[in-house]
TORVEXPA-841549 format. One record per residue (C-alpha): residue number from 0; residue in three letters; x, y, z. Coordinates in steps of 0.02 Angstrom, whole numbers, always signed. Each point is the difference from the previous one (the first is absolute). Layout:
N
- NUM/ALA/X/Y/Z .
...
end
This chain:
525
- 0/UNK/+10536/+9038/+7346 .
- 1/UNK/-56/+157/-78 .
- 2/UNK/+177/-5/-108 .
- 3/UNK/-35/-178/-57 .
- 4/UNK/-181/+36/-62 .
- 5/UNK/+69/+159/-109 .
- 6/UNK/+136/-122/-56 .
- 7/UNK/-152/-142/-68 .
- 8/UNK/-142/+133/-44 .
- 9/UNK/+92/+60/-192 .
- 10/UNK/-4/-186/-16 .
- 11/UNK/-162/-77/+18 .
- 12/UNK/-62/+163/-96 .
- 13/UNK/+100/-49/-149 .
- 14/UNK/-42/-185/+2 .
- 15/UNK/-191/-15/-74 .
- 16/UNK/-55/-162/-95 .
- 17/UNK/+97/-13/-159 .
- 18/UNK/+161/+95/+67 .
- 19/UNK/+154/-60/+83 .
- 20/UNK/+39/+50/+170 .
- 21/UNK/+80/+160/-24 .
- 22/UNK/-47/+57/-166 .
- 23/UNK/-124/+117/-53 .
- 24/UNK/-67/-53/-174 .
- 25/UNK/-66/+121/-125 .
- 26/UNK/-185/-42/-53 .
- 27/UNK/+9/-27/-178 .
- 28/UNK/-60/+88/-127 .
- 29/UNK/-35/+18/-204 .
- 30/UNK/-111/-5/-117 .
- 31/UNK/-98/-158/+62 .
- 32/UNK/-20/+83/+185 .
- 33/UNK/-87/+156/+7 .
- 34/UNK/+32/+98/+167 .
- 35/UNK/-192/+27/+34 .
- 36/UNK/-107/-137/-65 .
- 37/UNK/-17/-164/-94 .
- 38/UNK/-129/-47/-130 .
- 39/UNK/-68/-166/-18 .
- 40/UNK/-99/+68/-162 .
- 41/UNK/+37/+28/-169 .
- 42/UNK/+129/-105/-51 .
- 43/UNK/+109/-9/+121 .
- 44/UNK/-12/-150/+106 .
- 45/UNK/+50/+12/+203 .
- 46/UNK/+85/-137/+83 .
- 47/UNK/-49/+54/+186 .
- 48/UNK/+169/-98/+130 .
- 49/UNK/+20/-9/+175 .
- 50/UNK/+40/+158/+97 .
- 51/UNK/+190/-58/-54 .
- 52/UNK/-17/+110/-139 .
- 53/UNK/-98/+147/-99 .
- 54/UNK/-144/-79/-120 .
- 55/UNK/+93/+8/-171 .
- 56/UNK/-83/+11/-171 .
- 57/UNK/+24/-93/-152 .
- 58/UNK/-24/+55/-165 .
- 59/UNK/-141/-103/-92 .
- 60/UNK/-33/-5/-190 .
- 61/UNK/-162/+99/-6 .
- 62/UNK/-166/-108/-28 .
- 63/UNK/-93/-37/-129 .
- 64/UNK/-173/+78/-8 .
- 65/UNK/-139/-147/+30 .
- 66/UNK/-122/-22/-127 .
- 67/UNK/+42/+145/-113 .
- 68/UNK/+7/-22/-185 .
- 69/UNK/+142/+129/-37 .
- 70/UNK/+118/+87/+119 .
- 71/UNK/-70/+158/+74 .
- 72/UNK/+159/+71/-49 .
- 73/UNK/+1/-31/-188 .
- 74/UNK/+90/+129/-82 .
- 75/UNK/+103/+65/+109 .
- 76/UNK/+191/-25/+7 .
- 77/UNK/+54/-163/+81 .
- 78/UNK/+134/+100/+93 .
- 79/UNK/-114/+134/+77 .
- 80/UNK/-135/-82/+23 .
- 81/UNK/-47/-57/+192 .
- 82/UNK/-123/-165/+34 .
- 83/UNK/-162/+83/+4 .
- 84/UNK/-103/-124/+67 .
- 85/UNK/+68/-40/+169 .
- 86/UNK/-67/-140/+113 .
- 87/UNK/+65/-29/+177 .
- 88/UNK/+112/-93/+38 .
- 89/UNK/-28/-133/+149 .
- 90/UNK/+157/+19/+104 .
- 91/UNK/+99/-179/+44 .
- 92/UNK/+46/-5/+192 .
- 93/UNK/+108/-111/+54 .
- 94/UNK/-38/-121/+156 .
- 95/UNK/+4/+78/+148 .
- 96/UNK/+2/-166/+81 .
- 97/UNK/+139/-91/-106 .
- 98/UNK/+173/+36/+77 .
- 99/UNK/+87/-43/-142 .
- 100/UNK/-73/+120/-111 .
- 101/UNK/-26/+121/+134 .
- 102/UNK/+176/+7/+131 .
- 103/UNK/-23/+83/+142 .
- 104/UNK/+106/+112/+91 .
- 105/UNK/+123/-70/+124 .
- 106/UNK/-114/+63/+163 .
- 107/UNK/+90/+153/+98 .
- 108/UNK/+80/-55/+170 .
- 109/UNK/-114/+14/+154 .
- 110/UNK/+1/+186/+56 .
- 111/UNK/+63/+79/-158 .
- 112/UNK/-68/+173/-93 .
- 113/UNK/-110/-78/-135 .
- 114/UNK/-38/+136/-156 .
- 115/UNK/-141/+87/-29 .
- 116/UNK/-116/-113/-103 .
- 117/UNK/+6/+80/-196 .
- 118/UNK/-127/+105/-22 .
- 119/UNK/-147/-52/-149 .
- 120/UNK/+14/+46/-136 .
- 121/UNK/-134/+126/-42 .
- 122/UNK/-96/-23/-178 .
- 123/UNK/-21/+150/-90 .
- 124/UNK/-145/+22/-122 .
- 125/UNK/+63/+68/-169 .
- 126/UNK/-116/+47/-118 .
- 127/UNK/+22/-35/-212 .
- 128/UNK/+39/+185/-8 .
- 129/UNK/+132/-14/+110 .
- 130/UNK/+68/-132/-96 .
- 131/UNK/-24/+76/-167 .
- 132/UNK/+147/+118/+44 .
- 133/UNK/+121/-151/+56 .
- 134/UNK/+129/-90/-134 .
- 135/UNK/-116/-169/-40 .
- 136/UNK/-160/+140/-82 .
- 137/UNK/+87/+168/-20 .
- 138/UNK/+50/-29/-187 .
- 139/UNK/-209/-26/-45 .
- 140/UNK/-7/+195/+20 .
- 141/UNK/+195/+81/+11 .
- 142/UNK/+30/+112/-155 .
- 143/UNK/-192/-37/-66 .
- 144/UNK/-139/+94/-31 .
- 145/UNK/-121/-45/+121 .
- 146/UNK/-189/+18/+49 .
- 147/UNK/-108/-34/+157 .
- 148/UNK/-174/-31/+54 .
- 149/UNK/+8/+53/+172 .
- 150/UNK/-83/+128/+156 .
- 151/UNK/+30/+70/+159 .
- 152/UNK/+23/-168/+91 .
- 153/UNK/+143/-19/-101 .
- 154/UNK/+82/+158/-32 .
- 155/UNK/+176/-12/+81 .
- 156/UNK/+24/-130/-142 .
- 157/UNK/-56/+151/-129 .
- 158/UNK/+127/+107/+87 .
- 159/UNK/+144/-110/-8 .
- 160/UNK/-22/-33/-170 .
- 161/UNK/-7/+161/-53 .
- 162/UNK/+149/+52/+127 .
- 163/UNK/+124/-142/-66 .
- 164/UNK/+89/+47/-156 .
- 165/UNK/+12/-174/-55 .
- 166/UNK/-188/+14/-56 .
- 167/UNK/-81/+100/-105 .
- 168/UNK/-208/+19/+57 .
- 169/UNK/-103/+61/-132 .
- 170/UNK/-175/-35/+49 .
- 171/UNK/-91/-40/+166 .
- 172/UNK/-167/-88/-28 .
- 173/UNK/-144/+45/+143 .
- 174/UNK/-137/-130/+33 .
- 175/UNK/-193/+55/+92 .
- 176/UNK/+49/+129/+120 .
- 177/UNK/+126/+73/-81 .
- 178/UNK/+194/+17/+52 .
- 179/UNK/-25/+77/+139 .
- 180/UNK/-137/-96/+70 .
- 181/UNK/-158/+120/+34 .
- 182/UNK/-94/+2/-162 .
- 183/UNK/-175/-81/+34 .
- 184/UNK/-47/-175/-31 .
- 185/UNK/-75/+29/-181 .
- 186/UNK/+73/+145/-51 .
- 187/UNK/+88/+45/-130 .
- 188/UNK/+210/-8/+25 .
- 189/UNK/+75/+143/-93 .
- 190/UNK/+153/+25/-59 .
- 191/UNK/+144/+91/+87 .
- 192/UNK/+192/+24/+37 .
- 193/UNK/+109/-59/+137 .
- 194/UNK/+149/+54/+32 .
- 195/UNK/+25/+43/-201 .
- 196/UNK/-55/-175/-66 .
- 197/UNK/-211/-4/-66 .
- 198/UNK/-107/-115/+80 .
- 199/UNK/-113/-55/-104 .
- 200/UNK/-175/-48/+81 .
- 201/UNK/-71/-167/-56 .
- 202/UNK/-163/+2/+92 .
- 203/UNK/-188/+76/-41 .
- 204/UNK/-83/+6/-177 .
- 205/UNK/-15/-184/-29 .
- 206/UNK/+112/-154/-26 .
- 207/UNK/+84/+87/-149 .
- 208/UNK/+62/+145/+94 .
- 209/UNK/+66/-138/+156 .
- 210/UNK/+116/-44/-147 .
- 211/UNK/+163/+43/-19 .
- 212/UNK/+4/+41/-155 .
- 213/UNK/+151/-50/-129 .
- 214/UNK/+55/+187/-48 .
- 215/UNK/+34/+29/+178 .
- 216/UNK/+115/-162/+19 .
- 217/UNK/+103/+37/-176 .
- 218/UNK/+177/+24/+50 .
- 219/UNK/-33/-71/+157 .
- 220/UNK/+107/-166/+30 .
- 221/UNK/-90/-64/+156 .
- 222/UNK/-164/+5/+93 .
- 223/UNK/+21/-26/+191 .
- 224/UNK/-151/-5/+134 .
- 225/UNK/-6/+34/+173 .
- 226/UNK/-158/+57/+82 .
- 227/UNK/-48/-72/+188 .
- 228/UNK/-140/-131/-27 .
- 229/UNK/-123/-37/+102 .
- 230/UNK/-34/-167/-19 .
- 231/UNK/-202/-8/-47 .
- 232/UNK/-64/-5/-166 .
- 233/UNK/-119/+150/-8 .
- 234/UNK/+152/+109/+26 .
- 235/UNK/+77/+40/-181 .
- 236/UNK/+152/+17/+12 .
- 237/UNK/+48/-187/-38 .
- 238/UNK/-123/+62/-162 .
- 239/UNK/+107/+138/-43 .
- 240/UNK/+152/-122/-8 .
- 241/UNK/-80/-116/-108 .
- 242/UNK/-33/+143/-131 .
- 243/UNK/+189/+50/+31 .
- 244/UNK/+48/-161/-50 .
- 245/UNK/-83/-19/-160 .
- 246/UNK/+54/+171/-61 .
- 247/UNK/+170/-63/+53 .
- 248/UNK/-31/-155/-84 .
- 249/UNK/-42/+116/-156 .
- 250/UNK/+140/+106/-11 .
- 251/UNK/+103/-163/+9 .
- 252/UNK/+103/+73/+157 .
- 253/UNK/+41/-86/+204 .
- 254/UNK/-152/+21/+119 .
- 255/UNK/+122/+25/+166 .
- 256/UNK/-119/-33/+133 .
- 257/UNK/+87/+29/+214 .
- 258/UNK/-87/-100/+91 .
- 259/UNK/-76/+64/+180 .
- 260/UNK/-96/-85/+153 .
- 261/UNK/-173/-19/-29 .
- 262/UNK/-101/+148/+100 .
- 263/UNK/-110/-143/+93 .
- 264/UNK/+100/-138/+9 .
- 265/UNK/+43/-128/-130 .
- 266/UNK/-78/-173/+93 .
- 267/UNK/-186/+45/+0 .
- 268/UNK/-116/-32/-144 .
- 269/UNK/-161/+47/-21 .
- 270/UNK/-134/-36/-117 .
- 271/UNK/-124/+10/-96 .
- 272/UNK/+120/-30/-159 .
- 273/UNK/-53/+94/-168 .
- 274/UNK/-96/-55/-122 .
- 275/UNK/+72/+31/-180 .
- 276/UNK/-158/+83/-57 .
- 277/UNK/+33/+158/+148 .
- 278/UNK/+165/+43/-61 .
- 279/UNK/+42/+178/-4 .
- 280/UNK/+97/+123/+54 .
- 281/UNK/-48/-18/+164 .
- 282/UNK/+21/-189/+14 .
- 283/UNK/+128/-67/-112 .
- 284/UNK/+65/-159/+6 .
- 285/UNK/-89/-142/+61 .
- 286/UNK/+47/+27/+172 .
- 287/UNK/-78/-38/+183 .
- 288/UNK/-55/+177/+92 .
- 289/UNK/+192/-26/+108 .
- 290/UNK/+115/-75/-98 .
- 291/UNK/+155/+1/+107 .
- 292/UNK/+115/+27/-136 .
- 293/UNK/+159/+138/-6 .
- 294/UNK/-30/+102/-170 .
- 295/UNK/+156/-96/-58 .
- 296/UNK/-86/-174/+17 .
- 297/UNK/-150/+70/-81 .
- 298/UNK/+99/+56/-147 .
- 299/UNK/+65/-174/-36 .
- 300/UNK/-171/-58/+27 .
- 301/UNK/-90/+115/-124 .
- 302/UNK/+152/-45/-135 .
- 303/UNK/-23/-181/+20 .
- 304/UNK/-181/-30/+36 .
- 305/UNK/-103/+17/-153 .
- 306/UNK/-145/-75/+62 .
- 307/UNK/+7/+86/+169 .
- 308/UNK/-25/+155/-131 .
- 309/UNK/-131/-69/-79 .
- 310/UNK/-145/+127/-41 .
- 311/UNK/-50/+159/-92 .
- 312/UNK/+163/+110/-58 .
- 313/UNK/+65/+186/+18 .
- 314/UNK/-20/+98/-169 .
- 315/UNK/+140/-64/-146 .
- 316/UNK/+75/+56/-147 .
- 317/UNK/-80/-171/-54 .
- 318/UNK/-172/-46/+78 .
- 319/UNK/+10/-178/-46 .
- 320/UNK/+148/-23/+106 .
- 321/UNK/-43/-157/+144 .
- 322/UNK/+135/+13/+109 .
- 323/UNK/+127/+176/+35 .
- 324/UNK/+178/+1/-43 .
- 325/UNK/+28/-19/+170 .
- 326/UNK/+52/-187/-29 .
- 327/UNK/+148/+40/-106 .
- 328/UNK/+60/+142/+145 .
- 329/UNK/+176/+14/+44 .
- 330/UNK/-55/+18/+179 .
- 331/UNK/+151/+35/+129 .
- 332/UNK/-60/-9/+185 .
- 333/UNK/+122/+72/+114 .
- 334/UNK/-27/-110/+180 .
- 335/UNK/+11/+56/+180 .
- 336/UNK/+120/-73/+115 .
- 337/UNK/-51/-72/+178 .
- 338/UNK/-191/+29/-29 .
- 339/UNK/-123/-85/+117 .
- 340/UNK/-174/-8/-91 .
- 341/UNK/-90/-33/+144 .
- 342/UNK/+42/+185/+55 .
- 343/UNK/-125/+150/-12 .
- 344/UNK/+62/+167/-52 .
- 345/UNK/+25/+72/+167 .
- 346/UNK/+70/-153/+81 .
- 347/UNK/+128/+16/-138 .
- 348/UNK/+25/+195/+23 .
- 349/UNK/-53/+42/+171 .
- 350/UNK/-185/+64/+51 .
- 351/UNK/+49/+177/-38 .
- 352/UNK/+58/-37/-185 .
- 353/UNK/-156/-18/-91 .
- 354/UNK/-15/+117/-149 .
- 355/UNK/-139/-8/-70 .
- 356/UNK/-27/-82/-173 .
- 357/UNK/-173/+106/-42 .
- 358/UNK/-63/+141/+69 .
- 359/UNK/-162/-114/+104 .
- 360/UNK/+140/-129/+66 .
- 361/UNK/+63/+76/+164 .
- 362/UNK/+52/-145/+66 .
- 363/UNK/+46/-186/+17 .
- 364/UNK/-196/-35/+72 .
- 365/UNK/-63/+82/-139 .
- 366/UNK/+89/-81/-128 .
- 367/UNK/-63/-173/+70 .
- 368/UNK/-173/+51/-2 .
- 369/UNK/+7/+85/-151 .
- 370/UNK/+22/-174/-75 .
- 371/UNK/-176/-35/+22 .
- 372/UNK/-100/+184/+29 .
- 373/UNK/+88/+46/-142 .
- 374/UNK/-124/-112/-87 .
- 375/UNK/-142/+106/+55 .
- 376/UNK/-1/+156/-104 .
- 377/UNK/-103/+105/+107 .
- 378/UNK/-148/-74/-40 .
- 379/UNK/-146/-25/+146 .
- 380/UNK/+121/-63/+104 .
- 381/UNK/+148/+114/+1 .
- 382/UNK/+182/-2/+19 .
- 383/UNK/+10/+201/-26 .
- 384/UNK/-36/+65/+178 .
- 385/UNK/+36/+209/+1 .
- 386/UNK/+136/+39/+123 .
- 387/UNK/+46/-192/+65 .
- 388/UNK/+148/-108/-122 .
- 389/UNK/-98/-68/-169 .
- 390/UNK/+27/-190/+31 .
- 391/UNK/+4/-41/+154 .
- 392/UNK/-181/+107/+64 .
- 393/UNK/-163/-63/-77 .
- 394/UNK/-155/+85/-17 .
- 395/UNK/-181/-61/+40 .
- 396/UNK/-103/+122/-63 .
- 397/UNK/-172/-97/+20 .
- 398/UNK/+17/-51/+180 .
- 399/UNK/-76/+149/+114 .
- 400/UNK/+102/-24/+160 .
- 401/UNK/+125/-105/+114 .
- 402/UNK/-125/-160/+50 .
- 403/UNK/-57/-15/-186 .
- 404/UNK/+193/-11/-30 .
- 405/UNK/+28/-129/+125 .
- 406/UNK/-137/-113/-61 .
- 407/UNK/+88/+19/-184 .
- 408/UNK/+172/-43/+58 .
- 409/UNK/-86/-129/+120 .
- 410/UNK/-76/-82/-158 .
- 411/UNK/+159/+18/-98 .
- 412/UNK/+106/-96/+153 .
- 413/UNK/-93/-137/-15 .
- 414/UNK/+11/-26/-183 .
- 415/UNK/+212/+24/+6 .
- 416/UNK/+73/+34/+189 .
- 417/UNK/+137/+144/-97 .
- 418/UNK/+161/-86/+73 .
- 419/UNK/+158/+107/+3 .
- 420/UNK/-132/+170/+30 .
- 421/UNK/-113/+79/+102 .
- 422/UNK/-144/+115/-86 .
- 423/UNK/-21/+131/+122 .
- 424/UNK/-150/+127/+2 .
- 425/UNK/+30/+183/+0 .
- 426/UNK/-113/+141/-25 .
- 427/UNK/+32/+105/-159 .
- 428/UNK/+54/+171/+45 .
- 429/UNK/-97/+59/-180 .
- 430/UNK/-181/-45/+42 .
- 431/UNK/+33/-50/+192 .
- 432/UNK/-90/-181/-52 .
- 433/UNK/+85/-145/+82 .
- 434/UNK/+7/-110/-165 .
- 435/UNK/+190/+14/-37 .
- 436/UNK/+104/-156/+21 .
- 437/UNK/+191/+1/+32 .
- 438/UNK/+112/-147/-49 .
- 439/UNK/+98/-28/+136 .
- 440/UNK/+133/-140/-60 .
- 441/UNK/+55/-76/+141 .
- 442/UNK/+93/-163/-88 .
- 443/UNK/+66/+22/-168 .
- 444/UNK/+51/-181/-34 .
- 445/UNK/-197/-28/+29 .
- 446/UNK/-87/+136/-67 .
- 447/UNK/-91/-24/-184 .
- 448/UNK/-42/+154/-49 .
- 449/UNK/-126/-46/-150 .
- 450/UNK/-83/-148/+103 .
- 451/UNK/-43/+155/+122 .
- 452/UNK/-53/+105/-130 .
- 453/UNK/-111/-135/-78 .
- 454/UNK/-85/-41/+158 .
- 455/UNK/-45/+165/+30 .
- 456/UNK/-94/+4/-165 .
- 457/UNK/-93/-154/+25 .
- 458/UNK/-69/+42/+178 .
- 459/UNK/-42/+192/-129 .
- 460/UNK/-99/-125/-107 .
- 461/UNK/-85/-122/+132 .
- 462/UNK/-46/+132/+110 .
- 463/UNK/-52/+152/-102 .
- 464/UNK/-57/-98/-159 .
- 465/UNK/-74/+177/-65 .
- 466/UNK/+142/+88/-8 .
- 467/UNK/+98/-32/-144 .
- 468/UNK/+206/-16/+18 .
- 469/UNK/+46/+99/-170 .
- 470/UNK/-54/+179/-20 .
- 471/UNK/+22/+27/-182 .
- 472/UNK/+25/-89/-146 .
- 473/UNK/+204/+65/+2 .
- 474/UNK/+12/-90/+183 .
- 475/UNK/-46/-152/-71 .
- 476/UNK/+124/-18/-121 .
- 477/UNK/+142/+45/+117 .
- 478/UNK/-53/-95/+127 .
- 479/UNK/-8/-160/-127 .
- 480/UNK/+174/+48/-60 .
- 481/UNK/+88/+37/+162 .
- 482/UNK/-81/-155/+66 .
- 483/UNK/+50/-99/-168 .
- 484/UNK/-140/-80/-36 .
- 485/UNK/-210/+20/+9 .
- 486/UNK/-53/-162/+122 .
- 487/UNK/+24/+70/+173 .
- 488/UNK/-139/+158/-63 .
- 489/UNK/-102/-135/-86 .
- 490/UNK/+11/-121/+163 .
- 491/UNK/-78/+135/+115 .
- 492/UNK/-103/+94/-121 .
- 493/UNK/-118/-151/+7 .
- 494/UNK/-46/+53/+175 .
- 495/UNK/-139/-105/-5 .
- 496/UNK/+131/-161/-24 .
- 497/UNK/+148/+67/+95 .
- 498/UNK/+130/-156/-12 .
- 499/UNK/+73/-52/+168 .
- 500/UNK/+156/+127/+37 .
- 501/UNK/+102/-171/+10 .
- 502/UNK/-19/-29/-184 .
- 503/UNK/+51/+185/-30 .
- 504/UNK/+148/-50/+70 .
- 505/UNK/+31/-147/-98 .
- 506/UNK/-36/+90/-164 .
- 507/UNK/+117/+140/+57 .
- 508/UNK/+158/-114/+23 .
- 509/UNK/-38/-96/-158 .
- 510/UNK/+152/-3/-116 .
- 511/UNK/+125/+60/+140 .
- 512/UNK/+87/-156/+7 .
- 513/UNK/+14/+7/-196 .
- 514/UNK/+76/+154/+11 .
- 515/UNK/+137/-34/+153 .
- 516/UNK/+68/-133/-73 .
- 517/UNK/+23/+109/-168 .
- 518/UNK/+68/+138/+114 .
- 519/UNK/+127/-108/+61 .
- 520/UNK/+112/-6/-129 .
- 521/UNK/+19/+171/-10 .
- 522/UNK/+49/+27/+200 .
- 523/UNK/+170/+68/+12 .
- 524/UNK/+21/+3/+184 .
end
């Protein structure tokens, strides 16, 4: 018996689905099979069988851009030059149900060794920097001088490039915080070295000196960008980019731009949208607070969108000029691969990856509440708590002690009930007064940061009418401009005629559904 079963065992372990009895067949392999993952993005276009066979992938001609008046890629060679706008492509599965398109295997005899099941396939995220080095992109940058705007979230793309001998790297551009990350929010950048190449800071002084200038990009034959977003609109580095691309647009050279995952996810919008008047610096764009947008989307966006840029412009060589340069761009946006946009950072990277994209952003909690107490500007109620994370710890300073702080919060509750978190009471170790309020989030996919925010200003204004929310004349106008827009001060600065906190609400989300369905053309995953 024991003979027999040796004798039939090499048998049934060569015969699998797809395989004669007896033969062991080779899994295949090529070009069109990669021995890790598949891609059902870009322009490649997955025909997913049965478990007969690997998933195989076709080569597609490369899609047209929707709605765009000229090819992003104008001016660059034909035989170079990848697709640069890159939908995704909806995978066609064949019917599981129809046995004629789908044969099954003949079943294995009652009592036989059946194989292993094949093991998924695991996705693998890879980033437009990853990319950039593979055969479609690498000839935008091999044997060119290039440039790039960039900072500590992205340095092991500055280090490649300057470690491959295929590119040459003569400039490295440094948004607010500088290129390594821990200059202060409003300081200065200033300009340095690393590793032998300047970096050149382009933050501090005004919106001339956020500039890159065209002396600096002479020579230089293109202009990539790579900084981690975070995905709200107070937060300029999607401002920074904008500049880059005009000076790009300028100096008549690529703007390379390698796309990463939004920091907070790229499903969940926010409002209040800005108003035209309120753009600066700080705002640009007439965005909602959360966008939900990849910094490659937003590119194509600010190319294409004139009127989304409506409003006051950066200094010009010619002040009468409406619109930037930015609409005759060569813009080049290098996609990810396998990205889910309803991931946060750390669900992408693991809990223990976050690096941290400012020096007051310590973490993924933060970042989410920093879309709304960002807004706040230390003003008489404060986001800037000493010794407790910037964002995500506000500051009472009126209320005296703990019950006074639950009647607030009490009041507050029943205005908006703050789904998705839980503000939490603790007693700040500074003055020992219990009128410190942690944001615990305890559902992302719920939690509105600015909606929280804006209640909590309200119940400021119906409760202690003679206390006023700005302290200075400065607060004002960053509050208005972080905020976008004047009405939600005006609204509760009539504390006598406080509107119901419904219709702040309504006002808040006016325009959103304007701006989605602009936003959707632009979505590349």
């Amino acid at each position: 018996m024991k003979a027999a079963l040796i004798l039939i065992l090499p048998a049934v372990l060569l015969c699998y689905p797809g395989c004669a009895p007896g033969t062991l067949q080779k899994p295949r392999t090529g070009p069109d099979t990669p021995n890790t993952t598949f891609s059902m993005y870009d322009n490649e276009e997955a025909i997913l069988t049965t478990g007969r066979t690997r998933p195989q992938l076709r080569r597609t001609q490369a899609p047209v851009s929707p709605n765009f008046s000229a090819s992003p890629l104008a001016g660059l060679k034909a035989d170079t030059a990848p697709a640069a706008y890159l939908p995704p492509v909806t995978a066609r599965v064949f019917d599981l149900q129809d046995p004629a398109r789908n044969p099954q295997p003949t079943p294995a005899p009652a009592g036989a060794l059946r194989p292993a099941p094949t093991p998924r396939v695991k996705r693998i995220l890879k980033l437009g920097n990853e990319r950039l080095f593979e055969p479609e992109y690498l000839p935008l940058i091999a044997g060119k001088n290039i440039a790039i705007m960039a900072n500590h979230t992205t340095r092991i793309t500055v280090d490649r490039l300057i470690d491959d001998p295929r590119v040459h790297l003569v400039a490295i551009f440094a948004p607010e915080h500088g290129f390594d990350g821990e200059t202060k929010a409003g300081d200065n950048v200033p300009d340095t070295f690393y590793r032998g190449v300047p970096v050149y800071g382009r933050y501090g002084g005004g919106d001339e000196t956020r500039r890159i200038p065209q002396e600096l990009l002479r020579g230089v034959d293109a202009l990539l960008f790579e900084v981690q977003d975070l995905g709200t609109r107070h937060y300029t580095y999607i401002s920074s980019m904008y500049l880059a691309m005009d000076s790009a647009a300028d100096a008549g050279i690529p703007f390379i731009v390698l796309d990463r995952p939004v920091g907070v996810n790229g499903t969940q919008i926010e409002g209040p949208l800005l108003e035209a008047p309120f753009q600066t610096f700080i705002g640009v764009g007439r965005l909602p607070n959360r966008y939900a947008m990849t910094i490659g989307e937003l590119a194509l966006m600010f190319k294409n969108e004139a009127g989304l840029m409506d409003g006051p412009r950066y200094p010009r060589a010619n002040p009468g000029d409406a619109y930037y340069n930015i609409k005759d761009l060569n813009l080049v946006v290098v996609p990810m691969r396998n990205y889910n946009r309803a991931l946060y950072f750390d669900e992408i990277y693991g809990p223990k990856s976050w690096v941290r994209p400012s020096p007051n952003i310590p973490n993924m909690e933060a970042a989410l509440c920093y879309v709304g107490t960002g807004l706040l500007n230390g003003n008489s109620i404060r986001e800037m708590v000493a010794g407790y994370n910037q964002f995500d710890h506000i500051s009472f300073p009126f209320i005296k002690d703990r019950a006074e702080m639950r009647r607030f919060l009490a009041y507050a509750e029943s205005l908006y009930t703050f789904p998705g978190v839980t503000p939490t009471i603790i007693t700040d170790k500074n003055t020992g007064v219990s009128n410190v309020v942690f944001l615990r989030v305890t559902d992302r996919s719920r939690f509105n940061s600015t909606l929280t925010v804006f209640a909590l200003m309200y119940t400021q204004a119906a409760l202690y009418p003679e206390i006023p929310f700005l302290t200075s004349d400065r607060a004002a106008h960053m509050f208005t401009i972080s905020q976008g827009g004047s009405w939600f001060l005006r609204l509760i600065q009539d504390k006598k005629n406080l509107p119901a906190f419904s219709k702040i609400i309504a006002r808040m989300n006016r325009g959103l559904e304007e701006f989605k369905r602009v936003r959707r053309k632009y979505l590349l995953y």
